[in-house]
C-alpha beads as a LAMMPS data file, in Angstrom:
LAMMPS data file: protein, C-alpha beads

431 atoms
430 bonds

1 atom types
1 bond types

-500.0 500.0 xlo xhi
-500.0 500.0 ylo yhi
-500.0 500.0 zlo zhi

Masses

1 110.0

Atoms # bond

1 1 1 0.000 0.000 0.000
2 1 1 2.631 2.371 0.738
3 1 1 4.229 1.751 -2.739
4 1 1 1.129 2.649 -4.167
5 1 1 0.796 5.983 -2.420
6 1 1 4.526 7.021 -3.164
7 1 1 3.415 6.127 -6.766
8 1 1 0.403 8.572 -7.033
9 1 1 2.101 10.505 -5.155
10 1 1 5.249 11.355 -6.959
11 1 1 2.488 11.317 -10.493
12 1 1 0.582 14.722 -8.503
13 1 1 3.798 16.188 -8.451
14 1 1 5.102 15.367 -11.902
15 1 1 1.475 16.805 -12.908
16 1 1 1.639 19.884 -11.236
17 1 1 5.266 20.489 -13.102
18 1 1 3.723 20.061 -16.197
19 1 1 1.139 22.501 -15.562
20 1 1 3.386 25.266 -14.229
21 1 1 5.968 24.940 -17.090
22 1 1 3.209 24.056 -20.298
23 1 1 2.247 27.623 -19.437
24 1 1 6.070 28.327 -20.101
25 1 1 5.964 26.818 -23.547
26 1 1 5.389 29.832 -25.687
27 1 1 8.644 31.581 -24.287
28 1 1 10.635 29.854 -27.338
29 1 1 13.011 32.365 -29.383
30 1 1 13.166 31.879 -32.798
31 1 1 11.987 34.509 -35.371
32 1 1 11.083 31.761 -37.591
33 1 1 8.067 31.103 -35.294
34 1 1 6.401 34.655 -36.733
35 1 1 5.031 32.548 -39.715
36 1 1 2.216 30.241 -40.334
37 1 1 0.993 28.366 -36.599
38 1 1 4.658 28.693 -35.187
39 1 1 7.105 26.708 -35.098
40 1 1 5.696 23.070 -35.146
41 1 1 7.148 20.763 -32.527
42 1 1 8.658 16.998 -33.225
43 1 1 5.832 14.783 -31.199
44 1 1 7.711 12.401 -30.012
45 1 1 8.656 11.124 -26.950
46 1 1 11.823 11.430 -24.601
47 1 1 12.988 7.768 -25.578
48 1 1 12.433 8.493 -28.650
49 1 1 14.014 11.974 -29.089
50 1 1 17.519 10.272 -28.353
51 1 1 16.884 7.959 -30.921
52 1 1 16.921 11.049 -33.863
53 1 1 12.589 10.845 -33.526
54 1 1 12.210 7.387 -35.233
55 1 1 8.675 6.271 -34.105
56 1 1 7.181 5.074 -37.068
57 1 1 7.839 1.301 -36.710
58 1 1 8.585 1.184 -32.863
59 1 1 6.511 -0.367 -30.389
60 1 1 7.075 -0.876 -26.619
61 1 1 4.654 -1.714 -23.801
62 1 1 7.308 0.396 -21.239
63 1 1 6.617 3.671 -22.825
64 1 1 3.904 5.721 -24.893
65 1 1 4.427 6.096 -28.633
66 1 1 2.077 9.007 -29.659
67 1 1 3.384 9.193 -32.952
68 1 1 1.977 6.224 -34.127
69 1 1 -1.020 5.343 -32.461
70 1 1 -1.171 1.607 -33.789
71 1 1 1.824 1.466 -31.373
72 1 1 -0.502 0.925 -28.250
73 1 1 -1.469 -2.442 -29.217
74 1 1 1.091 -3.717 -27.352
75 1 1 0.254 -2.244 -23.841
76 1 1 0.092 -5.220 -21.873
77 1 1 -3.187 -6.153 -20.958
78 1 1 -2.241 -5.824 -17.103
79 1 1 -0.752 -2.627 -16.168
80 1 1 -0.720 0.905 -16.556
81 1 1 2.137 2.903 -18.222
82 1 1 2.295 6.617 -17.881
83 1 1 5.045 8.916 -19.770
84 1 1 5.864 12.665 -18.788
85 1 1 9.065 14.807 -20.411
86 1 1 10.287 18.363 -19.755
87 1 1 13.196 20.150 -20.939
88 1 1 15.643 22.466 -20.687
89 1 1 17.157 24.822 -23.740
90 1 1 19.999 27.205 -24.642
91 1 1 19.894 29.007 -27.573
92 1 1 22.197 30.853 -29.804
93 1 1 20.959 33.497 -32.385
94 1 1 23.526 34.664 -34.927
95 1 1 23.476 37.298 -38.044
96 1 1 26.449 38.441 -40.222
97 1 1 26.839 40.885 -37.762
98 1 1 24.962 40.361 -34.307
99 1 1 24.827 37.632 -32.190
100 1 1 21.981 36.662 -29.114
101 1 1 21.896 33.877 -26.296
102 1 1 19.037 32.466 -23.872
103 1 1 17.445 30.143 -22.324
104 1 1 14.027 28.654 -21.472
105 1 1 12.405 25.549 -19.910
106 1 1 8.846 24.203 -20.922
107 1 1 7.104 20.543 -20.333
108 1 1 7.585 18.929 -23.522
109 1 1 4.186 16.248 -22.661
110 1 1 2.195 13.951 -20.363
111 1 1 0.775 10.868 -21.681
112 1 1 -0.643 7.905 -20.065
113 1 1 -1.761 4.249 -21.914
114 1 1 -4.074 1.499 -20.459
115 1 1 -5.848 -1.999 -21.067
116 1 1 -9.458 -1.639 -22.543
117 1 1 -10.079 -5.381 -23.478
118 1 1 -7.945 -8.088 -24.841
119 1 1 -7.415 -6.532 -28.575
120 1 1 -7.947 -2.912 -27.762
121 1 1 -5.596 -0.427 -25.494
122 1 1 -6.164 3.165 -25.179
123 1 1 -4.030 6.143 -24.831
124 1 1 -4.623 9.768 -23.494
125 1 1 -1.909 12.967 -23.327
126 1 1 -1.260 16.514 -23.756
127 1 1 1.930 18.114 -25.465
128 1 1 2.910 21.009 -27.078
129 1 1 1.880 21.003 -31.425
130 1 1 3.592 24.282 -32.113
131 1 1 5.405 27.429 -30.710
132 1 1 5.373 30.853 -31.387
133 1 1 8.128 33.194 -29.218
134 1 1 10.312 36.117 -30.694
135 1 1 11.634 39.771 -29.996
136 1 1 13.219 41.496 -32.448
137 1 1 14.155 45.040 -32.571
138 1 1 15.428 47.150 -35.736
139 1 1 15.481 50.862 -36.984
140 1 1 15.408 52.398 -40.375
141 1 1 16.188 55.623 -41.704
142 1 1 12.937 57.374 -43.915
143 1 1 13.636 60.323 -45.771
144 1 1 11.517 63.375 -44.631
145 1 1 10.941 61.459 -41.694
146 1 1 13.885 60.389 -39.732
147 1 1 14.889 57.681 -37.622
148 1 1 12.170 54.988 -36.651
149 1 1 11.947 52.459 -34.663
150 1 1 10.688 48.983 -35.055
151 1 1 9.572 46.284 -31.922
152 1 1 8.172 43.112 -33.254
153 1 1 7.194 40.378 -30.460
154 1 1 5.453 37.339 -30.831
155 1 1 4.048 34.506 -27.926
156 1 1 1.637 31.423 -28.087
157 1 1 1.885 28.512 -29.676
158 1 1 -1.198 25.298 -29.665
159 1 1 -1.661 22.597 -27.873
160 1 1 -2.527 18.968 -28.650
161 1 1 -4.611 17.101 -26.294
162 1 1 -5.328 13.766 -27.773
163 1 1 -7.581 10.310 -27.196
164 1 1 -6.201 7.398 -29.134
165 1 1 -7.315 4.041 -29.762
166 1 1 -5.227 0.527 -30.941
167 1 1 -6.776 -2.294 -31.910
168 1 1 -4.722 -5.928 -33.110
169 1 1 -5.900 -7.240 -36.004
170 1 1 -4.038 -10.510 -36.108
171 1 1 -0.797 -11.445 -34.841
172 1 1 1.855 -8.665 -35.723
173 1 1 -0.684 -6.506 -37.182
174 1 1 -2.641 -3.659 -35.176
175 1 1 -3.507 -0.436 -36.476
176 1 1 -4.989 2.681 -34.196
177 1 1 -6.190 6.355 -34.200
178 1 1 -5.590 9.587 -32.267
179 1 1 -8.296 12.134 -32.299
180 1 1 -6.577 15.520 -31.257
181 1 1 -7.913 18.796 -29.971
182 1 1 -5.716 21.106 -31.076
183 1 1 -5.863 24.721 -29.436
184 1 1 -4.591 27.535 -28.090
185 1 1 -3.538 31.621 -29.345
186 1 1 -1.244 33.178 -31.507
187 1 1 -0.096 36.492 -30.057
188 1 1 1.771 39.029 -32.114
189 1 1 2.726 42.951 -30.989
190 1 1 4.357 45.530 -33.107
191 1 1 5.442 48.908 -33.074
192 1 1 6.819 52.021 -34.985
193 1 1 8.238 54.482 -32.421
194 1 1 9.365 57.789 -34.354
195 1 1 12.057 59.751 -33.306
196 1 1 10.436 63.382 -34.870
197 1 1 7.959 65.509 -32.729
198 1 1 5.790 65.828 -35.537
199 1 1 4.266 61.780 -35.626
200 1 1 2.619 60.018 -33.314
201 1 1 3.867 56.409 -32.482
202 1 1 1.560 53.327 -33.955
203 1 1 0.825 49.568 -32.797
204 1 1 -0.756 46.608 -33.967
205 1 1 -1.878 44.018 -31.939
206 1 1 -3.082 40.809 -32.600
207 1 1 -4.644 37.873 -30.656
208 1 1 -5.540 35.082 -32.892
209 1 1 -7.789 32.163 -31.160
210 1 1 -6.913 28.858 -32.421
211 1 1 -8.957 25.747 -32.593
212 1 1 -9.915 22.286 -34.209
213 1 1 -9.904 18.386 -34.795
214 1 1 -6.983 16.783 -35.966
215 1 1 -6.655 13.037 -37.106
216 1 1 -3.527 10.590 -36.965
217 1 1 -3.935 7.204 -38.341
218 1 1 -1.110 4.426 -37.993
219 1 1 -0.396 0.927 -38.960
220 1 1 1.905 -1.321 -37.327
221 1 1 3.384 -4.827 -38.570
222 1 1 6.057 -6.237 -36.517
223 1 1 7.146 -10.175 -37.194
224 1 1 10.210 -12.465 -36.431
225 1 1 12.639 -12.718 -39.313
226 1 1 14.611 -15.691 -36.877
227 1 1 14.075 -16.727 -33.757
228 1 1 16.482 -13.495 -32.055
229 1 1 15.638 -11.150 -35.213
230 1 1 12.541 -8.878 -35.237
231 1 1 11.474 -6.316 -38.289
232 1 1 9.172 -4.094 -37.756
233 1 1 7.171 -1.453 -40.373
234 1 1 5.211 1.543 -39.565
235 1 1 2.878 3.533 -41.730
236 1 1 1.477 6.946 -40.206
237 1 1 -1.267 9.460 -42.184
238 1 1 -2.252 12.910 -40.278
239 1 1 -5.049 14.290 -42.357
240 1 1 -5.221 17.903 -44.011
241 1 1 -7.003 19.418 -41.756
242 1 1 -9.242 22.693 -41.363
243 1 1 -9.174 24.368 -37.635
244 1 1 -11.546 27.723 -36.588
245 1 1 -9.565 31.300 -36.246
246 1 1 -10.982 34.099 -34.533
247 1 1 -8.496 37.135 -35.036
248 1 1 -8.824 40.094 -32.441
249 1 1 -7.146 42.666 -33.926
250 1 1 -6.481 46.459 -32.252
251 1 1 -4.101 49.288 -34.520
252 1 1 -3.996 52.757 -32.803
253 1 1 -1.469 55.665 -32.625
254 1 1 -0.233 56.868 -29.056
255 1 1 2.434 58.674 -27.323
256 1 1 5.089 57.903 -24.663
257 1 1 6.428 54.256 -25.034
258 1 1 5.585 50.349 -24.324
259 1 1 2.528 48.887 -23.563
260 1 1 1.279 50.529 -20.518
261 1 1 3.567 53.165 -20.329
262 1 1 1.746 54.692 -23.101
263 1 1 -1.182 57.225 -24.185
264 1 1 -3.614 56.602 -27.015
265 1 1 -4.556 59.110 -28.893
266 1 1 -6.262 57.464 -31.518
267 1 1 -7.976 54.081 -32.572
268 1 1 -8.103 53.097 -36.266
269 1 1 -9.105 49.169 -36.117
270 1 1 -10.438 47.683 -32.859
271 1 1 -12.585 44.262 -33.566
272 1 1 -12.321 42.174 -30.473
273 1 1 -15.258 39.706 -29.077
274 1 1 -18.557 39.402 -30.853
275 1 1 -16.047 41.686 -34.316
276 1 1 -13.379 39.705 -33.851
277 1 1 -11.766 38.358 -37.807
278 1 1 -13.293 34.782 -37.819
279 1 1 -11.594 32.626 -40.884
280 1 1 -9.648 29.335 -40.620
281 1 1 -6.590 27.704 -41.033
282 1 1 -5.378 24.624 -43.606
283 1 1 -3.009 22.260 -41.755
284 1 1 -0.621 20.087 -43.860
285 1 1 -1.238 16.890 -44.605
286 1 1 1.641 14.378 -43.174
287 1 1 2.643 10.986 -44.357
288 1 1 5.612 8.775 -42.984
289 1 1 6.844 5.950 -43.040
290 1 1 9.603 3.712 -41.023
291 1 1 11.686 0.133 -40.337
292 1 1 12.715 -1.066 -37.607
293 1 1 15.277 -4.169 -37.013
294 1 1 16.027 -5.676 -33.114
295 1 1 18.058 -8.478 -31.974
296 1 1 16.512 -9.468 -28.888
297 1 1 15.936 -6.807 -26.858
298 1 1 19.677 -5.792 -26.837
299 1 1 20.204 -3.996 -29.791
300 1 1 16.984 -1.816 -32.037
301 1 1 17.575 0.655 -34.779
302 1 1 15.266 2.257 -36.929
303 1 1 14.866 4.875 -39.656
304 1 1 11.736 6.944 -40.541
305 1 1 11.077 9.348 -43.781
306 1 1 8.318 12.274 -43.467
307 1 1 6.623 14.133 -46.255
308 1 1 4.950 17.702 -45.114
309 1 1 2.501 19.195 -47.425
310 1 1 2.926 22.291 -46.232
311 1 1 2.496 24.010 -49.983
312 1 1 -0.970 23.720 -49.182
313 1 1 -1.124 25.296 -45.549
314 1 1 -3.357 28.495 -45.774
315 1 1 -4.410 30.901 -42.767
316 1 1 -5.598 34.260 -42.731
317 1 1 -3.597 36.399 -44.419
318 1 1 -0.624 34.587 -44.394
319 1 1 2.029 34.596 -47.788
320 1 1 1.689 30.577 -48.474
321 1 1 3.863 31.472 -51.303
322 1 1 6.855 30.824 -48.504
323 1 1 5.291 27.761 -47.683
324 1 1 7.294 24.958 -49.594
325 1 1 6.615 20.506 -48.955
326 1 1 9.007 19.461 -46.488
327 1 1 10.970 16.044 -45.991
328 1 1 11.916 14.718 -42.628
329 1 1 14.795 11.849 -42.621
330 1 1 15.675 10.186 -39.053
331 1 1 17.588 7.191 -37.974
332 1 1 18.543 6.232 -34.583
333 1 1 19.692 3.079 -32.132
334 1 1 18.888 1.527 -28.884
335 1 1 21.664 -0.616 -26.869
336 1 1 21.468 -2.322 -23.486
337 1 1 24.497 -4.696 -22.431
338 1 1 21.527 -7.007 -21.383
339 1 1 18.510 -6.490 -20.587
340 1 1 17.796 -9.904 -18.128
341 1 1 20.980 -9.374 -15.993
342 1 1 20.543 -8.745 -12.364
343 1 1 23.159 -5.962 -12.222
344 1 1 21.823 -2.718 -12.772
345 1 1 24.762 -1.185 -15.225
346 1 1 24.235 -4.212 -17.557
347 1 1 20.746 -2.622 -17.824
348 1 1 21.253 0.794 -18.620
349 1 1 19.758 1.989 -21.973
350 1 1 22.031 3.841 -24.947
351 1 1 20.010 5.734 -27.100
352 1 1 21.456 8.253 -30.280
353 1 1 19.936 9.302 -33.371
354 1 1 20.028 12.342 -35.620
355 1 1 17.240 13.810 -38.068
356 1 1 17.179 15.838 -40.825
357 1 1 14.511 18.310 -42.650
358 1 1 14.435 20.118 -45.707
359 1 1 12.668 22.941 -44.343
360 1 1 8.699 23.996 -44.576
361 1 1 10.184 27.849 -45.149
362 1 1 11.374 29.364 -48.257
363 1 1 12.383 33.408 -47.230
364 1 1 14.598 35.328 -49.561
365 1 1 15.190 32.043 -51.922
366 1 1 16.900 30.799 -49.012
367 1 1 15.533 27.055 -47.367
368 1 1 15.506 26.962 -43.963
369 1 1 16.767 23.847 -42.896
370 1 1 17.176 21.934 -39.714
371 1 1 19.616 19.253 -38.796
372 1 1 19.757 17.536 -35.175
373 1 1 21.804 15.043 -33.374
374 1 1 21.149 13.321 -30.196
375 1 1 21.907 10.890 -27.503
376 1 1 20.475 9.565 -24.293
377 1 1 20.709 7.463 -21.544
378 1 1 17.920 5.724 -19.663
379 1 1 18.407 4.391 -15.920
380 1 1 15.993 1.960 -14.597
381 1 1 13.616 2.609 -11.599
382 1 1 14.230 -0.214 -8.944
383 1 1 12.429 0.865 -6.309
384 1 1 9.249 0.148 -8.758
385 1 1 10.586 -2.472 -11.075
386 1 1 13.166 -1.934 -13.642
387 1 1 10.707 -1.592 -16.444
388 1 1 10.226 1.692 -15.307
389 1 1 12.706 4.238 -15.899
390 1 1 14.591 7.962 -15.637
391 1 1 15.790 9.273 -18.807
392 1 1 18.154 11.996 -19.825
393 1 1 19.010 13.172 -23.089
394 1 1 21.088 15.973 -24.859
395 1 1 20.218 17.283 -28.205
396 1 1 21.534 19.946 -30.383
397 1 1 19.451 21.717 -33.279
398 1 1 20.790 23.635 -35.754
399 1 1 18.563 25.884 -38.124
400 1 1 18.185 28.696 -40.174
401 1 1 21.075 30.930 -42.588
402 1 1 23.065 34.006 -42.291
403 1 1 22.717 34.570 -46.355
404 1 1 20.479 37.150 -47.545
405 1 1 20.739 38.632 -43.500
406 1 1 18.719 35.616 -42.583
407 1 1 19.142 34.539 -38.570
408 1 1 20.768 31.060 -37.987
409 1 1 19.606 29.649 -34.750
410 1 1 21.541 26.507 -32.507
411 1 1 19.860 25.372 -29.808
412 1 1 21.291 23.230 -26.791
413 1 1 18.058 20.980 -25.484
414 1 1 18.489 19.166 -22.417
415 1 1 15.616 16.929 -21.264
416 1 1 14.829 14.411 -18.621
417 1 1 11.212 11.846 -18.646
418 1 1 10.075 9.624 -16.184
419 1 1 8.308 6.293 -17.535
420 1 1 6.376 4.416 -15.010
421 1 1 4.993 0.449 -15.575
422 1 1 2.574 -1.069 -13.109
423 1 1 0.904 -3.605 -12.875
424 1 1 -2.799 -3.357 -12.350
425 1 1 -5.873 -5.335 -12.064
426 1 1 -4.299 -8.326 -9.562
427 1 1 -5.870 -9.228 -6.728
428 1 1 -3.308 -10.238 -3.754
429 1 1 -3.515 -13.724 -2.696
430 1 1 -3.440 -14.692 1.021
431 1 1 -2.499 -17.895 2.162

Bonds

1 1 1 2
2 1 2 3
3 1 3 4
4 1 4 5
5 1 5 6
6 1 6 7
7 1 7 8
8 1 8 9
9 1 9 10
10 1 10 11
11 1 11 12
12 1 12 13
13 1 13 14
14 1 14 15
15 1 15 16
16 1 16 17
17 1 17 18
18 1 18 19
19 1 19 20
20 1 20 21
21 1 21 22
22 1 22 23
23 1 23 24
24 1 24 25
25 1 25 26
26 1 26 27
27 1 27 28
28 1 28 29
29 1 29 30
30 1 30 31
31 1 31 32
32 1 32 33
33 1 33 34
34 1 34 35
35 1 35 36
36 1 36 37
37 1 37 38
38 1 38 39
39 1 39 40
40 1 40 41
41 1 41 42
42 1 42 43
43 1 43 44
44 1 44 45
45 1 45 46
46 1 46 47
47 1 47 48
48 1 48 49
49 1 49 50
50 1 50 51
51 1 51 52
52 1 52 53
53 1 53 54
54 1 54 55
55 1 55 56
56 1 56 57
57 1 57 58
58 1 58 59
59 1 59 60
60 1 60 61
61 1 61 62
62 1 62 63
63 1 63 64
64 1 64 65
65 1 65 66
66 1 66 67
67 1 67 68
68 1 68 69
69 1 69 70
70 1 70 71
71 1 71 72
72 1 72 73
73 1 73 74
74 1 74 75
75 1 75 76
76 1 76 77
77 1 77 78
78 1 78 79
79 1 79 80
80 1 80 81
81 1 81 82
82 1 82 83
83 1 83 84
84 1 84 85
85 1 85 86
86 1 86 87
87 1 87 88
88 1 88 89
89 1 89 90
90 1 90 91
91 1 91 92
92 1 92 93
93 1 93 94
94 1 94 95
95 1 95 96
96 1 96 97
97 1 97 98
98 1 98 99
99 1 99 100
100 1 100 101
101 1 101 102
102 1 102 103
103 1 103 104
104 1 104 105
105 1 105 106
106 1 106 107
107 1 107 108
108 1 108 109
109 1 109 110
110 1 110 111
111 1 111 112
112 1 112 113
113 1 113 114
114 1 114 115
115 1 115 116
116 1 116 117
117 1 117 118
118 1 118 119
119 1 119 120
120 1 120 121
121 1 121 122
122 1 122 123
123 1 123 124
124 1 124 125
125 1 125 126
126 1 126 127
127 1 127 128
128 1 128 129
129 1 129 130
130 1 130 131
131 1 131 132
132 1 132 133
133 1 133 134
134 1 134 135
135 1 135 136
136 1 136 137
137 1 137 138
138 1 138 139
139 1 139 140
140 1 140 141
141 1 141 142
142 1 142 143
143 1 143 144
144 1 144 145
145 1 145 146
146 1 146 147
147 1 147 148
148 1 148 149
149 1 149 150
150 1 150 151
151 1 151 152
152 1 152 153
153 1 153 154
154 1 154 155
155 1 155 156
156 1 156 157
157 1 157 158
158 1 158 159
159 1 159 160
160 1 160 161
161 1 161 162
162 1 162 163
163 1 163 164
164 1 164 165
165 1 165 166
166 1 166 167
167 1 167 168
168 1 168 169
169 1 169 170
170 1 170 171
171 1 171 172
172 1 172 173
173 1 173 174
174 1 174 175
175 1 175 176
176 1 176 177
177 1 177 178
178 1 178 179
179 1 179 180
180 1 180 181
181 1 181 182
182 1 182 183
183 1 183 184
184 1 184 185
185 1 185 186
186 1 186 187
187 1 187 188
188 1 188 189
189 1 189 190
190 1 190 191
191 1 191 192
192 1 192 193
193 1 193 194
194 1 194 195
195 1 195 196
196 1 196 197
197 1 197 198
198 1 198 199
199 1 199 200
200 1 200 201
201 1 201 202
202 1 202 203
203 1 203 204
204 1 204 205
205 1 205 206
206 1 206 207
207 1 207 208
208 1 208 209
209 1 209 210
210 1 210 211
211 1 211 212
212 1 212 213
213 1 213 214
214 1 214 215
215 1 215 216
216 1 216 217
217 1 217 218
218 1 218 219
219 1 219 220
220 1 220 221
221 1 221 222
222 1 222 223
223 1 223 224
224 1 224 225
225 1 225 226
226 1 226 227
227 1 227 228
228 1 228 229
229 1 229 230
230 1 230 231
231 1 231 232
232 1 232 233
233 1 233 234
234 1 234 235
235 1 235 236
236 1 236 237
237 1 237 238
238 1 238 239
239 1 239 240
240 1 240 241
241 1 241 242
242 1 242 243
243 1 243 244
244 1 244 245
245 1 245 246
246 1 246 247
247 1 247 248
248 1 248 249
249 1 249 250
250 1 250 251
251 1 251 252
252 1 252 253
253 1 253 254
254 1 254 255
255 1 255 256
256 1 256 257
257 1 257 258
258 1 258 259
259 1 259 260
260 1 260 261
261 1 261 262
262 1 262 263
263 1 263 264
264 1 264 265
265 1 265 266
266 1 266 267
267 1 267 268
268 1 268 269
269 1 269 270
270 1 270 271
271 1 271 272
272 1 272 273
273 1 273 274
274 1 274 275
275 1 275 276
276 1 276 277
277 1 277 278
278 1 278 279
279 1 279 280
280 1 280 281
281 1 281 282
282 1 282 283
283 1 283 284
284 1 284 285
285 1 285 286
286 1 286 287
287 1 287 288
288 1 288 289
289 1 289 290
290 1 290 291
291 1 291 292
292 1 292 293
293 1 293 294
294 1 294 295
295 1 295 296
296 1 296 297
297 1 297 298
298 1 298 299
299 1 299 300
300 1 300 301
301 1 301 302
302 1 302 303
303 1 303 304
304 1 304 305
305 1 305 306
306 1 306 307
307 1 307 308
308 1 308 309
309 1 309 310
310 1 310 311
311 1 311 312
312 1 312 313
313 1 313 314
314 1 314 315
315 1 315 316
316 1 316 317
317 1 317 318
318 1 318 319
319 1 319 320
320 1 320 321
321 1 321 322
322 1 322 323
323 1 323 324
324 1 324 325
325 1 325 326
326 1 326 327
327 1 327 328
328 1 328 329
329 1 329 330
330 1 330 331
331 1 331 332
332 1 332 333
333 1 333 334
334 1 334 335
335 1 335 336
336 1 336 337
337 1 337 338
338 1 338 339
339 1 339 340
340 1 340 341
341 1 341 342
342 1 342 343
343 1 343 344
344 1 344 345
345 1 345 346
346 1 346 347
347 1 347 348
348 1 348 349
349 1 349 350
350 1 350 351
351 1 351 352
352 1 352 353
353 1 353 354
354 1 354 355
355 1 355 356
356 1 356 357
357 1 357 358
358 1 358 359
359 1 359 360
360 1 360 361
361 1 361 362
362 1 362 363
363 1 363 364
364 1 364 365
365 1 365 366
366 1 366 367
367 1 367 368
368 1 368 369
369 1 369 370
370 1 370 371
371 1 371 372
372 1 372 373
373 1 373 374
374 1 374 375
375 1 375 376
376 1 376 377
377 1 377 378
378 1 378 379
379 1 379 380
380 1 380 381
381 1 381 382
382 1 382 383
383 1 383 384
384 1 384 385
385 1 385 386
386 1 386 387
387 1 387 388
388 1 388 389
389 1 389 390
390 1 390 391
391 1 391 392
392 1 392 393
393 1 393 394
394 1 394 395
395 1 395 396
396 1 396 397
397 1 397 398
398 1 398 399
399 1 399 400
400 1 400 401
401 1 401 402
402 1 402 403
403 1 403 404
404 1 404 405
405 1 405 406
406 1 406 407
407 1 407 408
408 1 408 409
409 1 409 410
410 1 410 411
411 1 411 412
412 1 412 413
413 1 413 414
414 1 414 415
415 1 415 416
416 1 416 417
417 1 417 418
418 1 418 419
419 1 419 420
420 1 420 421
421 1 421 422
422 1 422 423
423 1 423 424
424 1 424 425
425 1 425 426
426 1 426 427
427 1 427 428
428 1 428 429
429 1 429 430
430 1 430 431
């Protein structure tokens, strides 16, 4: 009884974290993030992170898969597995000629998976789908004018809470569906502060009210090639999907500086409410694909390929002529010295991986690309069983160009997740 306390216990605390820092999720820094949604975010797990993102064809019954929801199928039909991630970043902004640093933390998601009957296993979570989060500051020279001033700023992002459902078809085979809420606001601020006596200052302000279904359907087929060999494919579709916006937009002159510090002096758009800008907003289509090879449960690699449609996205007022298809390339591996041994180092997990996109942005004829490497190492949890486990992993991003004055950005992500497996459902037996 008292294991089972410490247990819920420890799972209200790792839920309050991810409350308090979800809300810190929109503090990102990347100018990039000022187009489309935001910056859309990898949706995978911390296991799978250190593995380069390769989800596609993996299954486990120790830890939730999200990306592919045909992955659940192998919960075991006796216990309860819950999954929870937060991280920790440094980032590194660079121009020809300037050069930024920071730092941020933010829950990355919370997931849980469970037993519904003997072919079908559930799955609820919450994580992060994108993030918007910027502050840049320029000035330009206007003849007959003078010197202005420009402060952009951007914060938000949307969040994916999600139901999914497995279901095994025959042995090896098992496909599934998540059914995602997707919501949450766009905020963008800018000014023009003048420098002559003769203009008044100006802002824009805009709130823009995100929401919508969005579908993920996966298939899973995993088989034994010999009797210690194991190949497993994965086939993921995330429909094209159409969410709700409501845009609250407010454009007036003032004097005096910032947001409060300031005095309006006049209003020339203000629809909020019941006049707030309602339109709504094309999501890409996604399809991927992945293989994954294990000998025993000692050694598992894998490799997954994405196509983005994001050509098609639409919103608002957005340029969709920077919009461009994007294609997502990841491999990673899994070692453990052995898994059955009773000494805890010989079970210790090694995880690296690295991923590769082409980019969904095209500004200035320039792509910008991303390219990540990680690793990880996961330490099991004896004082529940040692299919639970504390993870840690390091990951560095690198994005973005310095041609054409374009911002390259390098980010330094450390993150640690906490997988728990226990059993449920068994009645103790006294003697």
């Amino acid at each position: 009884m008292d294991n089972k306390v410490n247990i819920t216990t420890l799972w209200i605390a790792i839920l309050m974290l991810f409350c308090v820092t979800l809300s810190a999720q929109n503090e990102i820094q990347s100018p990039y993030s000022n187009f489309g949604i935001g910056v859309p975010t990898n949706r995978t797990n911390g296991m799978l992170n250190s593995m380069g993102g390769v989800a596609y064809a993996i299954q486990s019954p120790y830890f939730v898969n999200f990306k592919n929801p045909a992955s659940y199928a192998v919960f075991d039909s006796l216990s309860f597995v819950a999954d929870a991630s937060m991280s920790i970043y440094s980032t590194h902004l660079e121009t020809d000629e300037l050069r930024q640093k920071g730092s941020f933390a933010r829950a990355d998601y919370l997931a849980i998976g469970l037993p519904i009957t003997r072919h079908w296993r559930t799955s609820v979570g919450i994580l992060p789908f994108s993030d918007l989060g910027y502050d840049i500051t320029t000035t330009r020279n206007i003849e007959n004018i003078g010197e202005v001033r420009y402060d952009y700023s951007g914060t938000g992002g949307l969040v994916q809470f999600y139901w999914g459902n497995a279901f095994k078809i025959c042995k090896g085979l098992s496909i599934g569906l998540n059914i995602s809420y997707l919501f949450g606001n766009l905020n963008t601020l800018n000014y023009a502060y003048f420098s002559g006596q003769n203009f008044l200052n100006s802002r824009v302000a805009n709130i823009n009210y995100v929401d919508g279904i969005y579908l993920t359907g996966g298939i899973q087929y995993v088989t034994k090639i010999q009797e210690k060999h194991t190949l497993g494919l994965g086939l993921v579709y995330e429909n094209s999907a159409y969410v709700w916006t409501r845009e609250n937009l407010l454009i007036n002159t003032f004097t005096g500086s910032g947001f409060s510090a300031s005095t309006a002096v006049d209003t020339v758009v203000c629809r909020f409410d019941d006049d707030a800008i309602r339109g709504t907003a094309k999501l890409p289509q996604t399809i991927g694909g992945g293989i994954s090879y294990s000998y025993k449960d000692i050694l598992k690699v894998g490799a997954d390929v994405t196509w983005e449609n994001w050509s098609r996205f639409s919103m608002n007022n957005t340029d969709s002529k920077m919009f461009k298809d994007a294609i997502i390339s990841a491999v990673g591996l899994q070692y453990i010295p052995n898994p059955t041994s009773p000494k805890y180092m010989k079970r210790i997990n090694f995880r690296a991986g690295a991923r590769y996109s082409t980019g969904y942005l095209n500004i200035r004829n320039q792509p910008i690309q991303e390219f990540s490497v990680a690793c990880g190492i996961g330490f099991p949890i004896r004082t529940f069983n040692f299919n639970s486990s504390f993870n840690v992993m390091f990951e560095y991003i690198h994005t973005g160009t310095t041609k054409e004055q374009l911002i390259q950005q390098n980010y330094y992500r450390f993150s640690f997740s906490f997988t728990l497996y226990e059993k449920w459902y068994q009645r103790v037996k006294l003697d």
